[in-house]
C-alpha positions, 0 to 999 in steps of 0.5 A, a space after each residue: 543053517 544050511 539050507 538042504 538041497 532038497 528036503 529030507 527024511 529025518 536021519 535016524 539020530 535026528 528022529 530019535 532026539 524028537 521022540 525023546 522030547 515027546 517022551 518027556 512033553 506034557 499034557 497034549 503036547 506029547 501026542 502032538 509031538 509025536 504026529 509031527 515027528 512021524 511026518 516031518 522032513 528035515 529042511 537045513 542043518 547046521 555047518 558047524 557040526 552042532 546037529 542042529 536042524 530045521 524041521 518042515 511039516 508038511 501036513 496037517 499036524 496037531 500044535 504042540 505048546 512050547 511050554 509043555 515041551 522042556 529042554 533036555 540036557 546032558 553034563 558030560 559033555 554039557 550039551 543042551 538040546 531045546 525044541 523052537 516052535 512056531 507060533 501055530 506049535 509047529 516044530 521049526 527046530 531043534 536047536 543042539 548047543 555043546 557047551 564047553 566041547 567041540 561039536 559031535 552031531 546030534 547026541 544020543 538020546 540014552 545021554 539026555 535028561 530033563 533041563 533044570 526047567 523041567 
């Protein structure tokens, strides 16, 4: 990841990909998404154009478990899109993997749907 200068607020596509894992989280974990998504600032990004992205919270946010936050997925193009958190339940990452086309950034939201997980 490339380390940002200084950290940042979340570009709108980037905000967007956390409210779409917390409109699919499970139990607690949606309402801790939420909170941490409303005060988290972006800390690096990936150079290779994926949209991946370091997540900093910078407050005092509720924890999030990992296991009640799936994947999202889309088939075209095939792209998964998986949430990394800390072992507090702190988002650290978003992780976005394009499969078998050339990276585009962080996908659109309305394109994602449940992993095979979830």
């Amino acid at each position: 990841m490339k380390s940002i200068e200084a950290l940042r607020m979340p570009r709108p596509g980037e905000r967007a990909i956390v409210d779409a894992l917390a409109d699919v989280a499970q139990g607690e974990s949606t309402n801790a998404l939420r909170q941490q998504a409303a005060t988290m600032l972006v800390a690096a990004n990936c150079g290779c154009g994926c949209g991946s992205f370091n997540v900093s919270l910078t407050e005092p946010v509720p924890a999030a478990a990992a296991e009640e936050v799936p994947t999202l997925v889309s088939s075209e193009p095939a792209i998964e899109v998986l949430p990394v958190f800390s072992p507090s339940g702190r988002l650290a990452s978003v992780e976005v993997t394009y499969f078998l086309d050339e990276a585009r950034g962080v996908p659109a939201p309305g394109s994602l749907m449940l992993g095979p997980s979830g």
